[in-house]
C-alpha positions in Angstrom: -2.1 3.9 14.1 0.5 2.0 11.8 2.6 4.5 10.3 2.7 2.8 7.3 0.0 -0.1 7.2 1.6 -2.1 4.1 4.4 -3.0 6.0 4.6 -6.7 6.9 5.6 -7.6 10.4 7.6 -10.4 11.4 4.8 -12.1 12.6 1.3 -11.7 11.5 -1.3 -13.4 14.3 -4.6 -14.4 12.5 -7.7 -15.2 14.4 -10.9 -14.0 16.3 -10.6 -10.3 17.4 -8.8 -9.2 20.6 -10.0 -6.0 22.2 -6.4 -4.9 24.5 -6.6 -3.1 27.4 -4.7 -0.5 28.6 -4.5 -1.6 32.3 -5.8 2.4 33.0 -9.6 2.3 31.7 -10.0 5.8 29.6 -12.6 8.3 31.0 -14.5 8.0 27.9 -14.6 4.2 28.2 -16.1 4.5 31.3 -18.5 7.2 30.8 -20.3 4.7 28.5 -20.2 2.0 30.8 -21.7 4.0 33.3 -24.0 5.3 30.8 -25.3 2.5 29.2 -28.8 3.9 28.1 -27.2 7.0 26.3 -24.4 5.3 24.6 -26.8 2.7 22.7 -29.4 5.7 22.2 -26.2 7.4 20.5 -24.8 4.6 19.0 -28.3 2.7 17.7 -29.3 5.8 16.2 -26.2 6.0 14.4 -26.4 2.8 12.6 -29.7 3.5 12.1 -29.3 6.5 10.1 -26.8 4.9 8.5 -28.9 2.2 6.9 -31.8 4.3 6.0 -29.5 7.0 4.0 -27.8 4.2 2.4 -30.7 2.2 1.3 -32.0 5.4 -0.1 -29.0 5.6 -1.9 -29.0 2.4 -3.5 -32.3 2.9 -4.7 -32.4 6.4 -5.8 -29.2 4.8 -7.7 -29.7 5.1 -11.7 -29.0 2.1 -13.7 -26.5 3.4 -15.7 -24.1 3.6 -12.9 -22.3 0.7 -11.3 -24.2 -1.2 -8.8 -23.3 -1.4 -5.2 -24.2 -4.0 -2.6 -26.4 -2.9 -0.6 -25.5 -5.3 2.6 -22.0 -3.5 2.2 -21.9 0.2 4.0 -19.0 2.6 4.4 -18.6 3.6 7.7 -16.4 5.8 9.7 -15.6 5.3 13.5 -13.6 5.9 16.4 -12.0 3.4 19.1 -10.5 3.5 22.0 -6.9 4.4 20.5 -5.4 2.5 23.0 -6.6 -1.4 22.1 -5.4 -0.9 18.7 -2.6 -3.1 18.7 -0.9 -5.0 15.0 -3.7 -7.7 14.9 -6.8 -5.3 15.8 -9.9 -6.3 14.0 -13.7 -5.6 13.6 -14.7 -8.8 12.2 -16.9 -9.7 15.4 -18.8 -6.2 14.7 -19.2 -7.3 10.8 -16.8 -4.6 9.8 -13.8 -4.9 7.1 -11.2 -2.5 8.1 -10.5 -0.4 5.3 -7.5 2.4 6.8 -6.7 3.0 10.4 -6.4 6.2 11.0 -5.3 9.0 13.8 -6.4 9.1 17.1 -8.6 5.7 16.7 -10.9 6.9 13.7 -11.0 3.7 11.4 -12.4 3.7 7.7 -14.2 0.9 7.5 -17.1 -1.5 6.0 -19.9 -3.1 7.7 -20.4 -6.4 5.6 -23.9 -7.3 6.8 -25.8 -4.2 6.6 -25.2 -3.6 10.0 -26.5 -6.3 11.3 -23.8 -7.5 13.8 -23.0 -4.3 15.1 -26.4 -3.6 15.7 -26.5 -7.1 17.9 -23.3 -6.3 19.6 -24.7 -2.4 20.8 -27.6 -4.6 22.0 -26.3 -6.9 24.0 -24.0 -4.0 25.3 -27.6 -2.2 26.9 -28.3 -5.6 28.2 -24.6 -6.1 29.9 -25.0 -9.4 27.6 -21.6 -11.8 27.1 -20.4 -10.2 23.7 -21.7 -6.3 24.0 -19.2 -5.1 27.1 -16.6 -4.0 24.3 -18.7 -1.9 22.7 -17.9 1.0 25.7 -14.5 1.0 23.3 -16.3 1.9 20.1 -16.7 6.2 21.1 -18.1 7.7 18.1 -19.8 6.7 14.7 -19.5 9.6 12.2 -22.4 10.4 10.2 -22.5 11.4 6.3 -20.0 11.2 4.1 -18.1 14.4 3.8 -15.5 12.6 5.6 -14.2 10.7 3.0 -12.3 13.1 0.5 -10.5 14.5 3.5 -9.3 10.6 4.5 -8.9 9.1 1.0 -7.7 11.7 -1.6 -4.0 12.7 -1.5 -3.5 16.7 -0.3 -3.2 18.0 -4.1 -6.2 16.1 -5.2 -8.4 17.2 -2.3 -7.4 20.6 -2.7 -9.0 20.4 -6.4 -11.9 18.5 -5.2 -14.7 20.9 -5.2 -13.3 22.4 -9.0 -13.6 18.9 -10.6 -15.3 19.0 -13.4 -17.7 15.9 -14.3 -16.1 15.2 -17.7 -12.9 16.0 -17.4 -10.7 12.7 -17.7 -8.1 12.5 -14.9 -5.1 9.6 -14.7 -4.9 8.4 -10.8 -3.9 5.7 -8.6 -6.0 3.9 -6.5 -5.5 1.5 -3.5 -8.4 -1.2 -2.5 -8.3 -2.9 0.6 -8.3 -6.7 0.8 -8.4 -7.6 4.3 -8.2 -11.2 4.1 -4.8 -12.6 5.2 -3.0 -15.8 4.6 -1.8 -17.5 7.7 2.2 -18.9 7.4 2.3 -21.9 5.4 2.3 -25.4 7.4 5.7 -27.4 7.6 4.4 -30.1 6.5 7.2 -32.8 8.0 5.6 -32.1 11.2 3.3 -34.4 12.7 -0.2 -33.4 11.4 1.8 -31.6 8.5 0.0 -32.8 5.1 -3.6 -32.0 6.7 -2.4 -29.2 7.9 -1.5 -28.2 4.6 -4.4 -29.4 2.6 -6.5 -26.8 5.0 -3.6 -24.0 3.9 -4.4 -25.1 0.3 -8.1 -25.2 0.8 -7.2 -21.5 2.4 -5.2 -20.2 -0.4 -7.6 -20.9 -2.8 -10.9 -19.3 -1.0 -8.7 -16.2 -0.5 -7.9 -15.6 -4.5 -11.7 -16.3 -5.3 -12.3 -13.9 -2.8 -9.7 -11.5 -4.4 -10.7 -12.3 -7.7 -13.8 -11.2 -7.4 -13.3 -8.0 -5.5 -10.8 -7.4 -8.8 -13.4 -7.8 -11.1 -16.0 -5.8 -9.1 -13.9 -2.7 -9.1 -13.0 -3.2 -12.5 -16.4 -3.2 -13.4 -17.1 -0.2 -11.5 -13.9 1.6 -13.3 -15.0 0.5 -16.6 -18.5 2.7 -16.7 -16.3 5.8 -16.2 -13.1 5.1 -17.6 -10.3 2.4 -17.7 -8.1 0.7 -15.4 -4.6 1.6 -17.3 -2.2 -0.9 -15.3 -2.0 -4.5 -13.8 -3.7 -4.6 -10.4 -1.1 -5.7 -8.3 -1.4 -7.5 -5.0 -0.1 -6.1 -2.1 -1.6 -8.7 0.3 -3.6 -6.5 2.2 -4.9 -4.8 -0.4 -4.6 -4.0 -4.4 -3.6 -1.2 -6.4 -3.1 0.0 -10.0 -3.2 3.4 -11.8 -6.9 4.5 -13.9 -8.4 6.9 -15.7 -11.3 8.1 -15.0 -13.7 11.0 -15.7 -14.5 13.1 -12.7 -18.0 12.1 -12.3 -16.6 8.5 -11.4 -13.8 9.8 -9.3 -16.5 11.5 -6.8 -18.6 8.2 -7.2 -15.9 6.0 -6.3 -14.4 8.0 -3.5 -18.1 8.9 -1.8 -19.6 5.5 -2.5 -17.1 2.4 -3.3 -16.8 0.9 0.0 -13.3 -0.3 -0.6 -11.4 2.2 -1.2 -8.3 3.7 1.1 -6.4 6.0 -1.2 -6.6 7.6 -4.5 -3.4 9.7 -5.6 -2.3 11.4 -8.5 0.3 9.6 -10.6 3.8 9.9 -9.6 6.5 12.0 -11.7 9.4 10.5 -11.3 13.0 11.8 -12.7 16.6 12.8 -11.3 18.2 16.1 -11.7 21.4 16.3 -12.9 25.0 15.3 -11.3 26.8 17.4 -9.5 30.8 17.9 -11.7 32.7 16.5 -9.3 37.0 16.7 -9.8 38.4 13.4 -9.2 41.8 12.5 -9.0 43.2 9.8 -10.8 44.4 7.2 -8.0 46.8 4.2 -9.1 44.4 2.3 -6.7 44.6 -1.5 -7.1 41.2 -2.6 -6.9 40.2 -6.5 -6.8 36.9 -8.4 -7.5 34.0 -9.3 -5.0 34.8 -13.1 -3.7 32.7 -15.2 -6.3 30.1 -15.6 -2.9 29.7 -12.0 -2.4 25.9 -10.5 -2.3 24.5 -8.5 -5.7 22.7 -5.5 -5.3 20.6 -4.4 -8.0 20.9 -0.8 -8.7 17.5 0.6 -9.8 18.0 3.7 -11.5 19.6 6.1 -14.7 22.0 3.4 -15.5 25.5 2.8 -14.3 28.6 3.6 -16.7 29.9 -0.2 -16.5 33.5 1.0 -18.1 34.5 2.8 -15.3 37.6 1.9 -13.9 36.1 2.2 -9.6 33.1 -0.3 -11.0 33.8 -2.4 -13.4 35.1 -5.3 -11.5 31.8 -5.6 -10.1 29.2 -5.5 -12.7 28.1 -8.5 -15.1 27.1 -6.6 -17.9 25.1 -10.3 -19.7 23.1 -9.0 -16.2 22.4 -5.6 -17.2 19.0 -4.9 -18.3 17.2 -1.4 -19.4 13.5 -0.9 -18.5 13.6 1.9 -20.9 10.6 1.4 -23.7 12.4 1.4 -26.7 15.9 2.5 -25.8 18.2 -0.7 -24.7 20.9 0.9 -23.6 21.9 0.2 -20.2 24.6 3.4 -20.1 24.1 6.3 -17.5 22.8 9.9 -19.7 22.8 12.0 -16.7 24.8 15.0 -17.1 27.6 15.7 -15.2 29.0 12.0 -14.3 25.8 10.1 -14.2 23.2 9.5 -11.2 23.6 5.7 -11.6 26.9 5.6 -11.4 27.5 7.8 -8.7 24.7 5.4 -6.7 27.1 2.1 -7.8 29.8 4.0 -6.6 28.2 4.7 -3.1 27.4 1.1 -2.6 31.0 0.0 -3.7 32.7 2.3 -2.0 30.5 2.8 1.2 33.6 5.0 3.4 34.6 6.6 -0.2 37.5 5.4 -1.9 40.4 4.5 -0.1 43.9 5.8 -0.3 46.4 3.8 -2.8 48.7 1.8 -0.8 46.3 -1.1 0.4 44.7 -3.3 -2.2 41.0 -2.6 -1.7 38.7 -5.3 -2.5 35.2 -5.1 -4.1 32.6 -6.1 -1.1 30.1 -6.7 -3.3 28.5 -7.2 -6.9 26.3 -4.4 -8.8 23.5 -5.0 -11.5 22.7 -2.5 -13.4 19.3 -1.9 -14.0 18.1 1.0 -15.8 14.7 2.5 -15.5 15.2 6.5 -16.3 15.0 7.7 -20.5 17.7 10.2 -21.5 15.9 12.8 -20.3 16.3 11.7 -16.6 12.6 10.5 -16.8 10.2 7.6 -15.8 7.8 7.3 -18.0 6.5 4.4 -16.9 2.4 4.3 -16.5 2.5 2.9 -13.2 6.0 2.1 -11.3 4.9 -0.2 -9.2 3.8 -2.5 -11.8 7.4 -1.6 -12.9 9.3 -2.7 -9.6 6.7 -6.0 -9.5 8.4 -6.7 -13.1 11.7 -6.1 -12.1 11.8 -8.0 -9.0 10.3 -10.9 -10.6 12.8 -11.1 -13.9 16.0 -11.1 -11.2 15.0 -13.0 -8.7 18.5 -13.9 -8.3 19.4 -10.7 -6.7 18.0 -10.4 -3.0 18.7 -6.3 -2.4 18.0 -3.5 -4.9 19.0 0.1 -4.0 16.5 3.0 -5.3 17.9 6.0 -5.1 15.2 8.1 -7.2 11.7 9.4 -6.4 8.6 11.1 -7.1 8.0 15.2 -7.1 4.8 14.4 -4.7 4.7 14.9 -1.4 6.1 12.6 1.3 3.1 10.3 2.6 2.5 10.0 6.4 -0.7 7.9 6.4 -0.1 5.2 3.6 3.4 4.7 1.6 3.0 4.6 -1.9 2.0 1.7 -4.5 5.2 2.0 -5.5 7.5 1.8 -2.3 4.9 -0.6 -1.0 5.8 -3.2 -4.0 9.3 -2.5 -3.6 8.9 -3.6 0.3 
């Protein structure tokens, strides 16, 4: 499993599916070759159940609820753990992955009702070209108790059965989008301007695409509540905060195919300095060299006088995030959070002893995000982060040195440290 699935690699291989082998077959890999008749009895039955519970679904489905596709089914599987590699994929089966998660189990989306899965679990009772993988595929789950346990964060889950069908609940959701972009051509080379006509060609079939998937979970949203944020892109998938009555957060959990993760909304605030003495050092301190990086220090604000920093902050640079409040000064008590951050970064060893000139190794932008009461109250941070990044794109590093009071995530980082990487 990725550890944290947003991350980009260095290199992203796009093309047909690749099943890896291990080199050591797995015992239950061959106990389904071997057992060809049993596995498609298993598996075919499966699907089959599948289909029939969600076409009754659809059409038991009233017409005051959002519609769902009815050639698009949810399903929950398990492969061979040990042929997931970086560029694993489903497409040949039909299925959009949706979350990989422990032990092989992958949330995921058949995109033809079944249909090519069905043909590949065939040809696999047949010992046809294009069915031998299928002895990787070990288990289909049925139902769909499964999915709180694999999409709701551990606070909302433990809530789950108590939530009440009207009560209005702020969260944040993350939809998968798994339709990547391959590198854009050089087009110098031989073969380059075609090359990059297709990439064009590409580009724009993949934001239709996106589009739409946007607008057909904003429609869903929009029966039950409101999406409250941008929805912001994260390649792979998109994200934004809601809110949403708790009749549509069971509907979209148990039913929208899409869906990977829905959190509550992050608190976000820093507690106050720790009063620290400091002695006054006659320390002569000179400027970063005019080619020196800028690091852009996301937090309560920096105190820009201070005799350690000021050298290396451009206060025309200095920006606060803070709705209605443009100061850009550091309010934490006890000798600011902000600053002491700038100070880190400036003075990565602590500061030296007087004796030595000691020069600046880099510049500081101060960037404040956190209200005078150590808070961000922000509706959604990582629409916050997208801004940020955007408005200085001058500055290549940012240091964030602040967080939420949720748990730590194993399966999925957050919206927000997923924008940020």
């Amino acid at each position: 499993m990725e550890k944290f699935p947003h991350l980009n690699f260095i290199q992203k291989v796009v093309g047909k599916p690749r099943f890896h082998g291990s080199g050591n077959p797995h015992p239950t890999t061959e106990h389904n070759k071997e057992n060809r008749p049993q596995h498609y009895g298993y598996l075919s039955s499966r699907t089959g159940d599948l289909k029939a519970r969600w076409d009754l679904e659809i059409s038991e489905r009233s017409s005051d609820l959002p519609q769902l596709d009815k050639n698009i089914i949810p399903i929950f599987l398990q492969i061979n753990p040990s042929i997931i590699t970086h560029d694993f994929e489903l497409k040949s089966l039909g299925i959009e992955i949706i979350s990989q998660e422990e032990d092989g189990f992958i949330i995921g989306a058949s995109v033809d009702a079944l249909h090519s899965l069905n043909d590949k679990i065939e040809k696999f009772l047949k010992g046809q070209h294009g069915g031998g993988q299928i002895a990787e595929l070990w288990q289909i789950i049925e139902g769909k108790q499964w999915k709180p346990q694999h999409i709701l964060s551990e606070h909302l889950l433990s809530i789950w059965n108590h939530i009440d069908d009207s009560e209005m609940i702020k969260v944040e959701i993350g939809i998968a989008f798994d339709k990547p972009l391959r590198r854009e051509p050089d087009r110098t080379k031989k073969g380059g301007e075609r090359n990059y006509q297709k990439y064009l060609e590409e580009a724009r079939d993949r934001d239709e695409k996106l589009d739409a998937r946007m607008e057909e979970f904003e429609n869903f949203i929009r029966i039950y509540g409101e999406v409250t944020s941008s929805l912001i892109d994260l390649e792979d998938s998109f994200s934004c905060s809601v809110e949403i009555s708790g009749k549509g957060l069971k509907d979209l959990v148990l039913n929208y195919p899409f869906v990977f993760e829905v959190s509550e909304q992050d608190v976000i605030r820093v507690e106050d300095g720790i009063q620290v003495d400091e002695e006054t050092l006659e320390l002569e301190i000179l400027p970063p060299d005019k080619n020196a990086p800028e690091i852009g220090i996301i937090d309560s604000g920096i105190m820009e006088g201070h005799k350690y920093l000021a050298q290396a902050i451009d206060s025309s640079k200095s920006k606060s995030y803070v709705e209605g409040d443009p100061s850009t000064a550091d309010y934490v008590a006890n000798g600011g959070h902000g600053t002491r951050v700038a100070g880190a970064v400036l003075y990565p060893n602590g500061v030296p002893p007087t004796g030595m000139p000691y020069t600046l190794p880099c510049f500081v932008r101060n960037l404040r995000i956190l209200n005078r009461n150590n808070e961000l109250k922000h509706q959604f941070p990582a629409q916050l982060m997208k801004e940020i990044v955007e408005e200085n794109d001058d500055c290549k590093v940012f240091n964030l040195s602040i967080n939420s009071d949720s748990p730590f995530r194993l399966k999925h980082m957050s919206v927000w440290a997923a924008t940020l990487d």
